[in-house]
C-alpha positions in Angstrom: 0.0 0.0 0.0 1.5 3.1 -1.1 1.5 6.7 1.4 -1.3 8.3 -0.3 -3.2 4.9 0.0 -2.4 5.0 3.4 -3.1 8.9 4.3 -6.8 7.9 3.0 -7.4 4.9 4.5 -6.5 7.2 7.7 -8.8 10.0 6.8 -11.4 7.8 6.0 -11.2 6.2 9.6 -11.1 9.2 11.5 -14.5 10.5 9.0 -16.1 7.0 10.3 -15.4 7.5 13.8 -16.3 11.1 13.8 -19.9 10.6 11.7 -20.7 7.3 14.8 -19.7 9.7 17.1 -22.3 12.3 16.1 -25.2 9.3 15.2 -25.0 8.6 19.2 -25.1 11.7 20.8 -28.4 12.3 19.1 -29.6 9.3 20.3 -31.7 9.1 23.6 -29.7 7.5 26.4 -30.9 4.3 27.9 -32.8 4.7 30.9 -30.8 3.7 33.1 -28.4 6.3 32.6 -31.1 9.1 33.9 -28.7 11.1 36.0 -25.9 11.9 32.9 -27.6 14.6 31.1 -28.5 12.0 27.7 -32.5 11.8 27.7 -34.3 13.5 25.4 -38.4 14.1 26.4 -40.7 13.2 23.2 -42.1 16.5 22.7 -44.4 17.2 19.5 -41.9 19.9 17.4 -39.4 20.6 20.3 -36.7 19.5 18.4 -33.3 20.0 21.2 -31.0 22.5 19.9 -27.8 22.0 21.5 -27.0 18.3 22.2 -24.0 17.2 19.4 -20.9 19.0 20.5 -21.3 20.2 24.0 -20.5 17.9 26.9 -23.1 18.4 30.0 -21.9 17.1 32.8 -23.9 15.0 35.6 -25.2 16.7 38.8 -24.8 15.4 41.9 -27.9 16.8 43.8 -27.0 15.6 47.5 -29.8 15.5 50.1 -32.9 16.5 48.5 -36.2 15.5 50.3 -38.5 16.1 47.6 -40.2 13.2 46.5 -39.7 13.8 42.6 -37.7 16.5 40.9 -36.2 16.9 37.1 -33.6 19.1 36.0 -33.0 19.8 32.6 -31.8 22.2 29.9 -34.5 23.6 27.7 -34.1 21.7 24.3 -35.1 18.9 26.5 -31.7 17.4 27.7 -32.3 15.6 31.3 -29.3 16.2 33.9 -30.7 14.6 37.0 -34.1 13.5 38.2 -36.1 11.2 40.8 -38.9 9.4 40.1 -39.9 12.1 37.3 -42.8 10.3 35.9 -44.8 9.7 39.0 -48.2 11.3 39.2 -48.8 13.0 41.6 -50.8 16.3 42.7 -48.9 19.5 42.0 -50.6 22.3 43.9 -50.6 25.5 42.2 -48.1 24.5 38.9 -51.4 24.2 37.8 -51.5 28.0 37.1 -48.6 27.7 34.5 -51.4 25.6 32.5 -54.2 27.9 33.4 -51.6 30.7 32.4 -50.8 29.1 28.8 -54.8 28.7 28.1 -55.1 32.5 29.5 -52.6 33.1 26.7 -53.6 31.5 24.3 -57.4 32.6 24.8 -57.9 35.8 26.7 -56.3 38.4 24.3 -58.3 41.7 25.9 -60.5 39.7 27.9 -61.8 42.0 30.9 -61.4 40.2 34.2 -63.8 40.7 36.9 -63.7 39.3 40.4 -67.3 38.2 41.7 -68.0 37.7 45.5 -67.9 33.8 44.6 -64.4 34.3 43.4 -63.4 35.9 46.8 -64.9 32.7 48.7 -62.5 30.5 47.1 -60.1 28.9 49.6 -56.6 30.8 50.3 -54.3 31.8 49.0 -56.7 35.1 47.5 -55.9 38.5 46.4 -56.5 41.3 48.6 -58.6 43.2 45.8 -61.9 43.4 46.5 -65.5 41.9 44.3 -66.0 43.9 41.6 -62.6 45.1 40.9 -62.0 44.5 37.2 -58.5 44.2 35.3 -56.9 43.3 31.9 -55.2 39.7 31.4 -52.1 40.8 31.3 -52.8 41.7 35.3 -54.4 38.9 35.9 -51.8 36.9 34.4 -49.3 38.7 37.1 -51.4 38.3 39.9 -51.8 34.7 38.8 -48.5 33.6 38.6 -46.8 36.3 40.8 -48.9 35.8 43.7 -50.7 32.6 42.8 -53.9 33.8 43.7 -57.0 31.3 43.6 -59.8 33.9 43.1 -58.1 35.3 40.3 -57.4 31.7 38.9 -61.4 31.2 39.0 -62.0 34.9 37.9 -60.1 33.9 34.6 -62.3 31.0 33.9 -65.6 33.0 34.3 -64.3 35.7 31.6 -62.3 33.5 29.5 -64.5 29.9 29.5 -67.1 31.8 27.2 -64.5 32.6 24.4 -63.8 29.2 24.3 -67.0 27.5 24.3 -70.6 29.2 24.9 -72.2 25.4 25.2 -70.3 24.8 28.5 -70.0 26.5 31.4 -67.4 29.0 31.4 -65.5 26.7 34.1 -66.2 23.7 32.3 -64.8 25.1 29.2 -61.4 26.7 30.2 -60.8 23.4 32.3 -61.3 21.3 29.2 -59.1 23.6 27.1 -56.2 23.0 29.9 -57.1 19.1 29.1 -56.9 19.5 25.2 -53.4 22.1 26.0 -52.2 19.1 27.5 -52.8 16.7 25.2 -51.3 18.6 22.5 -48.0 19.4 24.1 -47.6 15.3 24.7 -48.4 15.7 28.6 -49.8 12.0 28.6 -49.5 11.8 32.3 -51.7 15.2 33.6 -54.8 15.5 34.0 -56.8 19.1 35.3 -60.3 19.3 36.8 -59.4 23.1 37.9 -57.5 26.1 37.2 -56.0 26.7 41.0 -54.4 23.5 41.5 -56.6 22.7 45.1 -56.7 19.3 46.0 -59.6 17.4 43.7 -59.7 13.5 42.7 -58.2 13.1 39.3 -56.1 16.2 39.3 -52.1 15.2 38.9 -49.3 15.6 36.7 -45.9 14.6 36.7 -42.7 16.5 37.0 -41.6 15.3 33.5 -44.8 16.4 31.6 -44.7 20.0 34.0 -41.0 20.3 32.3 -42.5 19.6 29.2 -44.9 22.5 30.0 -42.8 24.7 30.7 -40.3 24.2 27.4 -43.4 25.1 25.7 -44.4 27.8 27.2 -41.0 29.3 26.8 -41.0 28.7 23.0 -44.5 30.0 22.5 -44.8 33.2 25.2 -40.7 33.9 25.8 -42.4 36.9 28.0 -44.1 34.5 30.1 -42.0 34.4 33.3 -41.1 38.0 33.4 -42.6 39.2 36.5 -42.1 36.6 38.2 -38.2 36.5 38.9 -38.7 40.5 39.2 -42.2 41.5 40.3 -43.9 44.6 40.2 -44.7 45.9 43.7 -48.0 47.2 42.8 -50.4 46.5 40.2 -53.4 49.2 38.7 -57.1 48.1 38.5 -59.3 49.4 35.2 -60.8 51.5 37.7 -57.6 53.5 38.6 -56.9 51.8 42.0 -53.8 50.5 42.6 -52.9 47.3 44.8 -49.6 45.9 46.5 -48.7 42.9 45.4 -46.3 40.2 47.0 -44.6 37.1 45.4 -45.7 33.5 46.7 -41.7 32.8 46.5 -39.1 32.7 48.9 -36.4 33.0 46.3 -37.6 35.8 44.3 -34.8 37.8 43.2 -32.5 34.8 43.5 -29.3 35.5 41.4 -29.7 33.4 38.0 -33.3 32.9 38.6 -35.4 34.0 35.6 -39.0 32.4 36.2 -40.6 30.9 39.0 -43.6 29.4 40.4 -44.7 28.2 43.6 -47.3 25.8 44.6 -48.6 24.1 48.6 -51.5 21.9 49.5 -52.0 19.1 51.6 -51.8 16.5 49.5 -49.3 17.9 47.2 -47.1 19.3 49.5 -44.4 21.7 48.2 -43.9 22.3 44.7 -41.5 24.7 42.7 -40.9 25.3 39.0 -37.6 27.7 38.4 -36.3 28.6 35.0 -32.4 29.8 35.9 -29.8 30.8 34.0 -25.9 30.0 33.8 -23.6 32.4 32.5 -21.9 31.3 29.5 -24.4 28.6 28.7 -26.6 28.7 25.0 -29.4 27.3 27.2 -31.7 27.8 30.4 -32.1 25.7 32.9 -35.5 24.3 34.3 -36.5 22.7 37.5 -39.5 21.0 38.3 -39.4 19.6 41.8 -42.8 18.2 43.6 -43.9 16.9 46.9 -41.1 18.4 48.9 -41.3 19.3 53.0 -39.3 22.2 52.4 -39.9 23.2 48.6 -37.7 26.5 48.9 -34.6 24.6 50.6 -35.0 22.2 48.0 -35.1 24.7 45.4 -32.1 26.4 46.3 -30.1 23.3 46.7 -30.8 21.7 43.5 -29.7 25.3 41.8 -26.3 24.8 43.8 -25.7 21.7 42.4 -26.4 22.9 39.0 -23.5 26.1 40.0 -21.2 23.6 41.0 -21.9 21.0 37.8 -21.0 24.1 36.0 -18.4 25.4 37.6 -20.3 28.5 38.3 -18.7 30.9 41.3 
């Protein structure tokens, strides 16, 4: 075999080893290697953006009580997670669904809060029945404050532009069911918009994380009171009212979105969108069922800063 034969047959090689190399990172990891960044969640057009190329490494997340958690980058690209596909009830992450179908349906929906609103069970706004305001503050006071009149006040104004052969109740629930269904959350099901305890209402952290990669993608504006609230929001009738996140870690460096959820059955919930400097993508954590859903929060960001290297 002469040089130049040889200097090909080289090439060629390395061309081989290079193309196999790409073929398997694209490829979903087995499942048994959950905690080393490889899985990629079946989402319908979600297609991950930044997996070839860039090595993630694994996170070790310590002692974290929650019963089920996920981490993950936002193309889809799992870095740690405990018993992610579990249903279970998740408190008020319901309101990033009844968010999306406020979205997606509301437009300049006026929003009025009825005296039945203001009977709904804590946590409620402190604006009175018969205040009225635009979407875009009830989508504030929604997700900033996570307040359950306001989640029911939605459904009154927004059910009928959905379907006027239902209730309005009936129809914004069942457009949080078909939402579901068409991001690929297989494992949720909603019977109401605040995220109280109810038979039949669960999700899973792994279909919330889907959620939240497509909210991102289709309303990139989504989360941005929430990392950064407003201290005061402004009625259609000129009053103005102080408003107070439901977080303990608002205005956490690297934090860009949050939500919050707490009942009885689901215990502590958290959903955080943060943010690594020098990194082409966010980070999101879903973690569910936790005693102590802030401490929990906080440490599975720290072990994302120290996967990364971050200071």
């Amino acid at each position: 075999m002469t040089l130049g034969q040889i200097s090909l047959a080289i090439i060629a090689f390395f061309i081989s080893l290079v193309g196999s190399s790409i073929y398997f990172l694209r490829q979903p990891a087995p499942t048994v290697a959950r905690q080393t960044a490889a899985i990629v969640l079946a989402l319908p057009d979600l297609t991950p953006r930044y997996l070839a190329g860039i090595i993630l490494p694994a996170i070790d997340v310590g002692s974290i009580q929650a019963e089920s958690f996920i981490i993950g980058t936002e193309s889809g690209v799992v870095l740690a997670e405990k018993n992610s596909a579990v249903r279970t009830p998740i408190a008020s992450l319901t309101k990033i669904m009844t968010g999306l179908v406020l979205a997606d349906y509301g437009g300049n929906a006026i929003i009025q809060l009825n005296p039945e609103n203001k009977s709904t069970p804590p946590k409620i706004s402190n604006l009175p029945a018969g205040e009225t305001f635009s979407a875009g503050t009830a989508q504030i006071l929604l997700l900033v404050e996570s307040d359950n009149d306001v989640a029911e006040a939605i459904t009154a104004a927004v059910g009928p532009r959905i379907d006027q052969n239902r209730t309005p109740r009936d129809a914004f629930v069942a457009a949080m069911n078909q939402t579901a269904v068409q991001i690929g959350m297989t494992s949720s099901h909603f019977k109401n918009p605040t995220g109280l305890d109810e038979p039949g209402h669960f999700s899973t952290a792994q279909n919330l994380f889907q959620l939240v990669q497509f909210v991102d993608r289709a309303y990139p504006h989504f989360w941005n009171e929430t990392a950064d609230p407003p201290k005061y929001i402004e009625t259609l009738s000129g009053h103005r009212y102080a408003i107070e996140s439901s977080s303990l870690l608002v205005s956490y460096p690297g934090i860009i979105g949050m939500k919050t959820g707490l009942t009885d059955a689901a215990g502590g919930a958290l959903a955080l969108r943060y943010r690594i400097a020098d990194f082409p993508e966010d980070i999101i954590i879903i973690l569910l069922r936790s005693p102590d859903r802030f401490r929990d929060g906080e440490g599975l960001i720290n072990a994302v800063r120290r996967a990364f290297h971050q200071t």
